[in-house]
N, C-alpha and C positions, 0 to 999 in steps of 0.2 A: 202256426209257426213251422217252419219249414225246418226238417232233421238236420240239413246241412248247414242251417243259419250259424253265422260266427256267433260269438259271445258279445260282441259290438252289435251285430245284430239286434238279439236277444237282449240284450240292456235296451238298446234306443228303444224298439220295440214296447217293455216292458214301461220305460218313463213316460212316452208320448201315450200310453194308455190311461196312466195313473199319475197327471201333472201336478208337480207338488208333493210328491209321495214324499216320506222320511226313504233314507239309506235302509235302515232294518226292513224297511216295507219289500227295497227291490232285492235285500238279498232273501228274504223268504221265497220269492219268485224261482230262485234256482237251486232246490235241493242238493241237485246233484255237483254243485259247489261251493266252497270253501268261503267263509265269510269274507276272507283275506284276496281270495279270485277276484271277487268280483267287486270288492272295494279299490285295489289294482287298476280295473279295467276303467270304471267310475272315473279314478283321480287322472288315467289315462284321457278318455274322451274330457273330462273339463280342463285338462293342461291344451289340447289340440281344440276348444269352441266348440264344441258337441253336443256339450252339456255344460250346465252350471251349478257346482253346491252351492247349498247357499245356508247360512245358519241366521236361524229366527225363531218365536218362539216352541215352534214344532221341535226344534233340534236342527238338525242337518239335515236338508231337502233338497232331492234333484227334480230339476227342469232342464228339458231337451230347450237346445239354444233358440228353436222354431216359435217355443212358445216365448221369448223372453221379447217383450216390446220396449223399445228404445223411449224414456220421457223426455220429450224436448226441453230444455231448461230455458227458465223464463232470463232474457237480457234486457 
């Protein structure tokens, strides 16, 4: 990862490595901030399509929008 990467970076980064992670999982990822940063940033990219939470029975899990395939629904 690159020293000047944003935090948007750094997030997407960190979900498209670990698809399906729990939230606790991606905020371990970034010591050097605040559980509250980076859940922020989170609720940012999935209000913008970026990513998506999603709650199941892991809890609360994010997936980059990349990995999210569309089901055709049956008519």
């Amino acid at each position: 990862m690159k020293p000047e990467s944003t935090l948007t970076d750094r997030i997407l980064e960190a979900v498209s490595g670990a698809p399906g992670c729990r939230i606790d999982e991606v905020v371990c990822q970034f010591p050097d901030l605040t559980w509250n940063q980076v859940f922020r940033e989170l609720a940012r990219l999935s209000r913008n399509g970026r990513l998506r939470l999603m709650l199941n029975g892991r809890g609360l899990t994010v997936r980059s929008a990349d990995e999210i395939v569309a089901v055709p629904s049956s008519h």
